[in-house]
N, C-alpha and C positions, 0 to 999 in steps of 0.2 A: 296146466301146471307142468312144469318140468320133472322128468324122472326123478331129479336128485330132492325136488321137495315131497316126490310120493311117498321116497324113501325115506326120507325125516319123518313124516307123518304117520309113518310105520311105525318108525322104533320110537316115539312118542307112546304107541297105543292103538291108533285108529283102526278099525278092521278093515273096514272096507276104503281102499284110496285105488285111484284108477288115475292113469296119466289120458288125460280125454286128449286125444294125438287132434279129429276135427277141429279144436280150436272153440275159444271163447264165443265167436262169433254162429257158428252151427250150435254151440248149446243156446245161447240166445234165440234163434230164427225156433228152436222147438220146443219155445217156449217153458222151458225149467227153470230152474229153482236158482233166484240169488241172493246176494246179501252183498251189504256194505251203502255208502251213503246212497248211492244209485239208485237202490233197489228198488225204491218204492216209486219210482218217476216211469209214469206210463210208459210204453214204448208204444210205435207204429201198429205191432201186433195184437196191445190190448184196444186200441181202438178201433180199428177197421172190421169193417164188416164182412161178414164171411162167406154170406146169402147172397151176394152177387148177381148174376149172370154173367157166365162164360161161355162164350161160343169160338168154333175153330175156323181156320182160315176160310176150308171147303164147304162152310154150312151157306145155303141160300138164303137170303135178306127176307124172305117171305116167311118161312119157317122159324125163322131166330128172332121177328118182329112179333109173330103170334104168341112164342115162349113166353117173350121179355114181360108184353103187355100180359098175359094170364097168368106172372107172375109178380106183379103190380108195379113195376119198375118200367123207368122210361129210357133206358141205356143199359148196355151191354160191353162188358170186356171182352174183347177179342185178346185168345193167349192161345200158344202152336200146344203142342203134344207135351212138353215138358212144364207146360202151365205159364211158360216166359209172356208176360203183356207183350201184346204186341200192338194194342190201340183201344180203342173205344169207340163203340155206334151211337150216336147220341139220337133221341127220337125221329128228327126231323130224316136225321141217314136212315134209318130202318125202314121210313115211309121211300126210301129211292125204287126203282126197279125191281119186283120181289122177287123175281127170276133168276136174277145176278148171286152168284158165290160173293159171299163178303170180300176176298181175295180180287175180283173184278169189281168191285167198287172201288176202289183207290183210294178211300182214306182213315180203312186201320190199321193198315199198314205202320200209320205213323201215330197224332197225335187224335187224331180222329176228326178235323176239320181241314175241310180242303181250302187249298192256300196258305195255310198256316206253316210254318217250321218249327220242330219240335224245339 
C-alpha cells in the first residue's frame, strides 16, 4: 500500500497500518494473511510439499541416494546455498556413479534428464 493510503487509514482510525515497502508479492511468498475475491484460491504454496529432499551441488550421489531412499522418496532437489532449484535427481540418476559430486554428474544442473533442454 502506498504511504498516502496508510495515512488515510490512520485518520480513519486504524492503529495499527504499516506501508509493507517488500511488496505484495514477499507478503504472499510468506504465506500471510489475505482477503478479497482471491483469497480463497489455492496458491503454489498451499500445495506443494514441504518434506522434499534437498541436496547441494558438492554432496556425493552415494550419500544423497541413501538419504532420498531411507527417506521414502525416489527423487531429489538439487538447490545451491540460497535454496534457488537448480535441478532434480530422479531414481534412475541416484543409481549413476556413487562416487561422483551431483555437480559432476551433469544433469542437475538443469532439468534433471540428460539430453533434455529446460
Amino acid at each position: 500500500m502506498s504511504p498516502r493510503a496508510a495515512w488515510r487509514l490512520e485518520s480513519m482510525g486504524f492503529a495499527d497500518v504499516y506501508d509493507y515497502v517488500a511488496g505484495k508479492l514477499d507478503w504472499l511468498a510468506a504465506g500471510l494473511a489475505t482477503e478479497g475475491s482471491n483469497a480463497r484460491q489455492p496458491r503454489a504454496g498451499d500445495v506443494a510439499r514441504g518434506d522434499v529432499p534437498t541436496r547441494g551441488l558438492d554432496e556425493r550421489l552415494g550419500e544423497v541416494a541413501g538419504r532420498v531412499r531411507a527417506a521414502e522418496w525416489d527423487a531429489c532437489v538439487v538447490v545451491n546455498n540460497q535454496r534457488v532449484v537448480l535441478g532434480l535427481l530422479r531414481a534412475e540418476e541416484l543409481e549413476a556413479d556413487q562416487d561422483l559430486r551431483i555437480d559432476e554428474h551433469g544433469t542437475a544442473g538443469g532439468n534433471g534428464r540428460e539430453g533434455e533442454s529446460a
